[in-house]
N, C-alpha and C positions, 0 to 999 in steps of 0.2 A: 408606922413605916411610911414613909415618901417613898411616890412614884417620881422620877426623874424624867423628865422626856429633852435635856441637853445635856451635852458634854462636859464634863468637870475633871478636868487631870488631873486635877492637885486637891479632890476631893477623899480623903484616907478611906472613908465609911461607907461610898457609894463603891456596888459592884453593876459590873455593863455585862449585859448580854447579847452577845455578839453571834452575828447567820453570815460566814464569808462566803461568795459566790465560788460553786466550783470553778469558773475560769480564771478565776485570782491566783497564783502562785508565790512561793513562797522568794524564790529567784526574781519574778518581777517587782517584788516589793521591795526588796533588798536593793536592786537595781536604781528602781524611783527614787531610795531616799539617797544614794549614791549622788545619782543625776541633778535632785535639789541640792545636792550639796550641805546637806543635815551635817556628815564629818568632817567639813573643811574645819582648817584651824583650829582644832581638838588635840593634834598630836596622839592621835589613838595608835596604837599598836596591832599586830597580828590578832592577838590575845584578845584583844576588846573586840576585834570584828567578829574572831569566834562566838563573842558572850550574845552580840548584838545579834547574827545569825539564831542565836541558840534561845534570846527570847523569840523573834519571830518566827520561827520554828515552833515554840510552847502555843502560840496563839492560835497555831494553823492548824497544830495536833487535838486544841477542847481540852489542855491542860489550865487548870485556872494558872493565870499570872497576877500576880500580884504588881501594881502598879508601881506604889513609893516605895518596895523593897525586895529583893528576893533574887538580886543579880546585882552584876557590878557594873553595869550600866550609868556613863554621865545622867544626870538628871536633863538634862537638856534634849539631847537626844533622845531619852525614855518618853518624854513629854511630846515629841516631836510625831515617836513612834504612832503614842496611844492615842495623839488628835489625829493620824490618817485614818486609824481604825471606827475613828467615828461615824462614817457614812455608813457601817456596820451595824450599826449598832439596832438591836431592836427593842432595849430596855434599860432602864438605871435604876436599882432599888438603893435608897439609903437607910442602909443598917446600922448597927451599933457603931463603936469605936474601932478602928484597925484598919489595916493596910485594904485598900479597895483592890477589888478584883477586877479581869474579864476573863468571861469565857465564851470561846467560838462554840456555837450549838449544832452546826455545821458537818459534826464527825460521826462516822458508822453509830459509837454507844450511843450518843445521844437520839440519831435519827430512829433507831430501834423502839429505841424507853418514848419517844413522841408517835410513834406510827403503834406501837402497843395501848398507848393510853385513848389515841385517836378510835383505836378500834375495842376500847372497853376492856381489854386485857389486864388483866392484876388490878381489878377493883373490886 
């Protein structure tokens, strides 16, 4: 196993592990990539902005997303998402074959199962 410590979007095998600050929102993110202009000249639809909202939403909730599949996401844009997510990031393990993941470490389950292990719980 490789430890990763940069960003690789179009790595299939690496999963990121992701800590987003609570005063990150899910509305100002959406907003950000508005304001760069990430959807100009896409010709996207309602439909797509829903999908677009609905991965950024996956990332904010500590659901794993899967990078190169699992939405109907332009790849461009997908790509565009997962390098802001980068300043996030607190790890990259490169796994076997298959689509890479992130996941935000950031949510209630997870903070729980880290403040249990922190305090010797369930070992």
């Amino acid at each position: 196993m490789k430890i990763k410590t940069s960003f690789v979007t179009n790595s299939s095998s690496t999963s990121y592990i992701l800590y987003l600050p609570e005063s990150l929102n899910q509305e100002d993110v959406f907003k950000k990539f508005e304001d760069d202009g990430i959807f100009e000249d896409m010709n996207l639809k309602e439909e797509d902005f829903e999908e677009i909202k609905s991965f950024i939403s996956s990332i904010f909730s500590g659901s794993p997303v899967y990078k190169e599949y699992d939405n109907n996401i332009d790849f461009e844009i997908r790509e565009d998402i997962c390098k802001y997510f980068e300043q996030f990031q607190i790890i990259g393990v490169d796994g076997s074959s298959g689509a890479g993941m992130m996941v935000n470490m950031n949510v209630p389950r997870y903070q729980q199962k880290i403040e249990d292990i922190k305090n010797g719980k369930n070992i």
